[in-house]
N, C-alpha and C positions, 0 to 999 in steps of 0.2 A: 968760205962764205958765199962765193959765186956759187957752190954747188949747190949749198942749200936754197940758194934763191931759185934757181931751176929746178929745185923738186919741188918745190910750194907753188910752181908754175904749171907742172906737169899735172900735181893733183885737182889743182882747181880746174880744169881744162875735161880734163878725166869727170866730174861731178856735173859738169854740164852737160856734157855730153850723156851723162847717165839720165838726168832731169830731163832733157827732152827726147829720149826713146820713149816708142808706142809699148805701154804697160804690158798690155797682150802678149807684144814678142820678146818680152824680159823672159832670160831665160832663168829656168827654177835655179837656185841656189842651193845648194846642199850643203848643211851645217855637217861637219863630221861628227858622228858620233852621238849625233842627234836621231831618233825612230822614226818611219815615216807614220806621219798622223795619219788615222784612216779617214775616209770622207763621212763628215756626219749630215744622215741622210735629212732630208726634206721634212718638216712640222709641218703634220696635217692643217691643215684650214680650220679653225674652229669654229663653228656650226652657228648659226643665224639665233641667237636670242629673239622670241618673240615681245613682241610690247606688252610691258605691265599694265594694266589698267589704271586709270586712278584710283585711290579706297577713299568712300564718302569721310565727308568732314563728321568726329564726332562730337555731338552737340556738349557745351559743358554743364556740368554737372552742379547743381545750381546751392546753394549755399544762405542760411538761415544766418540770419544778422537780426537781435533784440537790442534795445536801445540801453535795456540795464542787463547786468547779469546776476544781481541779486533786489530782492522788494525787505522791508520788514514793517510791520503793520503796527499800529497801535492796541494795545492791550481790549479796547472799548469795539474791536471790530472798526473796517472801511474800506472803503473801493478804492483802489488804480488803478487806471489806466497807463499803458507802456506803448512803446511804437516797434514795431517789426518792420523789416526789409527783407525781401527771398530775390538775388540775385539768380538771373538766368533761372527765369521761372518757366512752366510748362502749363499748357494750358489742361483747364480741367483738375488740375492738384491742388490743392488748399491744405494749407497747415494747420497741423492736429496736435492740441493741446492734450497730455495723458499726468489725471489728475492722483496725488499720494496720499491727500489727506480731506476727512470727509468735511474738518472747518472750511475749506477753501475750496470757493469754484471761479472756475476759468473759461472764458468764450471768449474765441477769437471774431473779431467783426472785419466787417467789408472796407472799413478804412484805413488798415494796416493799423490797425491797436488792438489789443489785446486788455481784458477788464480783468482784474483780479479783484474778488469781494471775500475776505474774512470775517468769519461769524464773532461774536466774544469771547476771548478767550475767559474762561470760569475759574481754571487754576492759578496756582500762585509762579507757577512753571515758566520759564520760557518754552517757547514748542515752536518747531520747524516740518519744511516741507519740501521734499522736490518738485516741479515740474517739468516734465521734459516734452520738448517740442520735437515733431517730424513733417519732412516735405519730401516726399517721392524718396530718390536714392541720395537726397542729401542728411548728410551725417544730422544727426542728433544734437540739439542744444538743452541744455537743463540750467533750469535759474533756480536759484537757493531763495527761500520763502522762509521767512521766520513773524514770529508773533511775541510782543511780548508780552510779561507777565503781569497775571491781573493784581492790582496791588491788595495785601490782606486789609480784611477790614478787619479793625480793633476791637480785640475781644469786649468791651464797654457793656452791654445788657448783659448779664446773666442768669439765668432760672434753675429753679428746685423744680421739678416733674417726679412726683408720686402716684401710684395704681393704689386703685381700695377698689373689694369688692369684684374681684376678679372673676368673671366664670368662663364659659367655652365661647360664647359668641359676644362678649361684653366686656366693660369694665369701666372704672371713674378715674379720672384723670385730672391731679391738681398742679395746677402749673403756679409758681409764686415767683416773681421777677422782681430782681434787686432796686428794678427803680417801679416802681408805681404810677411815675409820671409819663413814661415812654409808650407808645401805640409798640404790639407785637403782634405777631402772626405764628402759629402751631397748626401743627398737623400729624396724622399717626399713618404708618406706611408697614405693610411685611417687611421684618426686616430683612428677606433675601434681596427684596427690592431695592432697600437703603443702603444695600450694602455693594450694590451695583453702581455707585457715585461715585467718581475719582476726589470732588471735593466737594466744599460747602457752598463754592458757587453753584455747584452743579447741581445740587440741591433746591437750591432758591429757585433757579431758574427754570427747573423743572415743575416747580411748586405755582409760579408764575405763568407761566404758559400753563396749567391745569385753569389758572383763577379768570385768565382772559378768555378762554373758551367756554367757562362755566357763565362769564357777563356775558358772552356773545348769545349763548341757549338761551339765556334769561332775559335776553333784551334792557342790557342794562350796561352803561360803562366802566371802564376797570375801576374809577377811582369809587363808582360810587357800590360796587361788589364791594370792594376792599374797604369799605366805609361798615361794612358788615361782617367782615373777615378778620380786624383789629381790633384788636383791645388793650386793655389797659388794668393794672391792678391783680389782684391775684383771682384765677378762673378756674371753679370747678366744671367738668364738661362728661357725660356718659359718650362714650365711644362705642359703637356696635355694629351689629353684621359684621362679625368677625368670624373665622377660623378654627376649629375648635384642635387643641394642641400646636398651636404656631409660634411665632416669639413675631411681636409686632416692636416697631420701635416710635416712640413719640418723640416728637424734638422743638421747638418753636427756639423765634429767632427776633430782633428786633426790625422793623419794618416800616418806612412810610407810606403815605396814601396812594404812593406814583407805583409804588412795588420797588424801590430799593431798600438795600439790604442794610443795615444800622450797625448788628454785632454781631460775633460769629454765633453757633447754634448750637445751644444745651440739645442734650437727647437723655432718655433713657430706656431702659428695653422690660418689657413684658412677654410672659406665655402663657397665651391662654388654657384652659383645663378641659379634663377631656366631654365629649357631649354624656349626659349623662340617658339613661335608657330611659323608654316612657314605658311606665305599668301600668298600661289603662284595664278596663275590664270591659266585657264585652258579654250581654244577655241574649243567646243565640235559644230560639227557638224554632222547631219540627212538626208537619205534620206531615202524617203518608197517606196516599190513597192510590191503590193499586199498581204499588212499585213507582211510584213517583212520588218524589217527597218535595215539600213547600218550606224553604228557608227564610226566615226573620233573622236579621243582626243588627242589637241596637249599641253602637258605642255609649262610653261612658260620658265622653265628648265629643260633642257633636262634630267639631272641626278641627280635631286630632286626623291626620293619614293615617291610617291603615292596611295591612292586606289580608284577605283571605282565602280561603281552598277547601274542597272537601277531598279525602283521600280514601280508601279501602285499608282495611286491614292489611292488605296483598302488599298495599303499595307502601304501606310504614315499614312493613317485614322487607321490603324491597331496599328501599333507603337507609335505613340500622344501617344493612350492611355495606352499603355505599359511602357512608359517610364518617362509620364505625362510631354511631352511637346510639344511644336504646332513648325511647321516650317517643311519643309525639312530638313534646314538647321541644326538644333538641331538635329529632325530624327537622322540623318546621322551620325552627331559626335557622338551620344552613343550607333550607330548600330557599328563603326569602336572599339569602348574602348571595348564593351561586346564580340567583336572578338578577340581583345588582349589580356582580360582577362582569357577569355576560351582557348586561345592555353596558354598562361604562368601557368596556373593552371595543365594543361595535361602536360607541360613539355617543353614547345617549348620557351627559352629566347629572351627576347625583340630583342636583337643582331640579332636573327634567324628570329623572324617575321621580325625584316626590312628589311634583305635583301632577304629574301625567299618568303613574300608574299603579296611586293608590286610591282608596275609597274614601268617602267622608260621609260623614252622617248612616242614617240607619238604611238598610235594604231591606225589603216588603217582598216574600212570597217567593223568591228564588227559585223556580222549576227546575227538579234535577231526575233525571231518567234513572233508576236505579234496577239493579239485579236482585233476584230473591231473594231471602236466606244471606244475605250480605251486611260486615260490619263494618258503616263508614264513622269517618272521624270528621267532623265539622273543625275547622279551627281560624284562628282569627289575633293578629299582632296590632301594636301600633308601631307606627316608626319615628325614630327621630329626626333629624334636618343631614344628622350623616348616614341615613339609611337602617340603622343598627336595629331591628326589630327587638322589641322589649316583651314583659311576660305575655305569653299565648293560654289565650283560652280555647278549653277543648271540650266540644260536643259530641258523645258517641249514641248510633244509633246503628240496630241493628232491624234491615227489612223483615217483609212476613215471608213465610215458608213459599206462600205462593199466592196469586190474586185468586181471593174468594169467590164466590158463586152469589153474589147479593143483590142482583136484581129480581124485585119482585113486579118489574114491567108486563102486563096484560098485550100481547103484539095479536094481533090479524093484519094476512095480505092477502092482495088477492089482482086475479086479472082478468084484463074486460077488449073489447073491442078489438079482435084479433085481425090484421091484414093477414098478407102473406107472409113480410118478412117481421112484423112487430107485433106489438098489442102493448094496451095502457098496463100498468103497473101501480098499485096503493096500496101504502100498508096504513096503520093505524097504532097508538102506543095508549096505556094509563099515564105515563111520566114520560119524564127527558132522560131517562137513560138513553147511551145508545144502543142502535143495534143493526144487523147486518141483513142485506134481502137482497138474494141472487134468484135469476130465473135459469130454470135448469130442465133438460129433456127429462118429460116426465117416466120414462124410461126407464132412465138413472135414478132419478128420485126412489122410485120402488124398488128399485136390485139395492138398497143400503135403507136401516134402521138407521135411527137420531143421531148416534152418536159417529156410526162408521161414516152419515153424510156430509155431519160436520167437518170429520177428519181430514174426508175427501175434499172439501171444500177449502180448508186451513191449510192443506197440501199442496192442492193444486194451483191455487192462484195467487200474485203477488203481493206485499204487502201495500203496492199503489191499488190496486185494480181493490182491494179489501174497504181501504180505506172510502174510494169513492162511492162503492155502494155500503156505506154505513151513513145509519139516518136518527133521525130523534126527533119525535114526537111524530105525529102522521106527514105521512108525502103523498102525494101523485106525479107518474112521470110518466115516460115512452121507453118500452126497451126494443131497440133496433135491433135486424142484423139476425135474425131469426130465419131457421132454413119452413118453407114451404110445407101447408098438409104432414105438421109435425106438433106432437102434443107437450105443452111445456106445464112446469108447476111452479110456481113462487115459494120459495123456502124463507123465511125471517128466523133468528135468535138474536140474543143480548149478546153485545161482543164490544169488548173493550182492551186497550192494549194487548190486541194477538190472541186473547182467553177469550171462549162462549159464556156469559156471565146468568144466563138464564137456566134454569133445569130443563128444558123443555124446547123444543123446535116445531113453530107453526108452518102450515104448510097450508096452501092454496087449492080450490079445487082443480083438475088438469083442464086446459082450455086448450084448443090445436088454432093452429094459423089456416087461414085459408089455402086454397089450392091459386098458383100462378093459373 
């Protein structure tokens, strides 16, 4: 026991003495059987991060708040107004209402409200709508819009509508209504037209807005138009300016004097027949006087349209075979249709060809320049209200061989008062025929006989410079432009249409110009 007390004396003795030696000069202790650890070398320094900057604050993103998120309207159409909020707004953006349905419009206004106005709904339907709102990059809001449905009116008036007497632009229309006592309102429409209404509101209402616009032209109030528009009892009515081959539909309905609608709407459908052709007759007379012929056309009726043309032989043989048919007659009807067709293709309506480019009543004297020995066709239609030309009357006439020789005009010229570069000029005539008088180096004159100076004459100069020195009855003039100490002759004959119309060629005695 004494021993163990001296060891437990020695060890504590021993530990203090360890506890207070300098650490440094502790000698290393070597575990047996333990590896010497190697020295782990020195962590590099890690390197200076530079300072981040701060990153700007990002603005929020602003957000569309409506006070409802759905509306529903009353059947009869009305306005509401709603209230909007745009959190974290931006300046210069304003919120954009994007409209789905063309019954409802929407404007947003400058006191954070927003109007919605639904028109009437006409159907028996309920019908909806989206709208959706946008603000800059904020999300999209959409509000559900509905309308309800317009309530049916009761079938209560009823009508018979019968056609008599039907033709292409007309027809009689009896309408008979179960009550006698009740005001109603009809009317007749194509029925492509009629046939474009979802219902019988839609109808009315269309029918209605025609009746307010027609009291507005007229100067006059709806009720008191509509005072003129209703009736009562059973009503015969001619319908026209119509269509010819259409299907029209008539329909009437019952009606008070404000324009509402009583009961639903009898219809029935018609089609009109086709326009029938006009056979008028047409008294075309001719006369000719040296290749120019004088046209008369007198219709049958005075103020029937019409068209006409004259053609060549050349040019009927021309069209046969363009058209692949034989006659004038045919000619002619599908030279008028390929006229109608091409002005209504470029833009010109049937309406406008008829009264824009056809004829009425009779034409007097029609000058028409014709070739010799030539066989023309005179022809002549009338037309009906859809263009279709009806029987053609055809005048043929065939010109003379050649213009005759039939002036028997007595002509003297002659010249006087010679300068240098002119002298007077006067011929004299028995009649108004005309005729031609050129001044010519008397020269020339003598180197050519009547006939070779004519030639020369009709050869050499143009048909302007011809025409101006042709005269009728006596003249006096001045002919300038005459060379110096040169001897000239005055030549005259009868000349008409490019032909010497006299046997004979007067000639002048030669006079000379004076010396410069």
């Amino acid at each position: 026991m004494k021993a163990l007390k001296v060891l437990f004396m020695a060890l504590a003795l021993l530990a203090a003495n360890y506890a207070c030696s300098d650490k440094d000069d502790e000698p290393t202790q070597e575990i047996p059987g333990t590896p010497d650890t190697p020295d782990t070398p020195d962590e590099p320094d890690e390197p200076d991060t530079p300072d981040t900057p701060d990153e700007p604050d990002t603005p929020p993103t602003p957000v569309i708040s409506l006070s409802q998120s759905d509306l529903i309207f009353k059947a009869e159409g009305e306005t509401i107004n709603i209230g909007y909020e745009v959190e974290n707004p931006i300046e210069g953006v304003s919120l954009v209402a994007e409209e789905s349905a063309e019954w409802l419009a929407v404007s947003v206004n400058n006191d954070a409200t927003i109007r919605f106005t639904a028109e009437k709904n006409p159907a028996t339907e309920e019908r909806s709508a989206d709208v959706r709102f946008t603000y800059g990059e904020a999300e999209a809001v959409v509000l559900s819009v509905k309308q309800e449905a317009a309530k049916p009116v009761p079938a209560g008036l009823t009508f018979e509508l019968n056609f008599s007497d039907v033709a292409h632009s007309n027809f009689i229309l009896q309408i008979i209504p179960s009550d006698a006592t009740k005001t109603f309102y009809f009317a007749t429409m194509e029925k492509s037209l009629y046939d474009t209404f979802q219902s019988e509101e839609e109808i009315h209402q269309y029918e209605m807005a025609r009746m307010r616009q027609l009291a507005e032209d007229s100067h006059l109030t709806f009720k008191e138009l509509m005072e003129s528009q209703t009736f009562k009892g059973e009503k015969c009515q001619a319908v026209n300016n119509l269509k010819p081959l259409t299907e029209y539909v008539s329909f009437a309905y019952g009606v008070t004097l404000s324009g509402e609608r009583t009961s639903s709407i009898s219809s029935n459908v018609v089609t009109t027949t086709e326009e029938p052709l006009v056979d008028m007759n047409f008294d075309i007379s001719l006369t000719e006087d040296d290749l120019t012929i004088y046209i008369t056309i007198k219709p049958a009726i005075k103020k029937q349209p019409y068209r006409w043309n004259l053609y060549t032989a050349a040019d009927i043989a021309r069209l046969e075979q363009s058209y692949g048919c034989q006659g004038v007659e045919a000619v002619y009807r599908q030279e008028v249709l390929a006229e109608v067709e091409a002005l209504v293709s470029s833009g010109t309506s049937l309406e406008e060809y008829y009264s824009s480019f056809t004829n009425k009543g009779s034409i007097y004297n029609m000058e028409w320049g014709c070739d010799a020995a030539t066989t023309y066709y005179i022809v002549a239609t009338a037309l009906n209200e859809s263009c279709q030309p009806g029987k053609v009357t055809v005048y043929e006439h065939t010109t003379a061989a050649e213009a005759p020789l039939y002036s028997d005009n007595e002509i003297e010229v002659e010249l006087s008062n010679p300068s240098a570069t002119g002298m007077q000029v006067s011929g004299s005539a028995t009649n108004m025929d005309p005729y031609l008088v050129m001044v010519l180096p008397t020269e020339l004159c003598e180197a050519y006989d009547d006939d070779a100076l004519v030639e020369y004459i009709l050869t050499t100069y143009s048909a302007e410079v011809l025409e101006d020195n042709t005269y009728e009855g006596s003249f006096a003039g001045y002919e300038s432009g005459l060379t110096p100490s040169t001897a000239y002759t005055c030549v005259g004959f009868g000349f008409k249409n490019g032909v010497k119309t006299t046997s004979y060629v007067a000639r002048s005695a030669s006079v000379s110009t004076l010396a410069e």
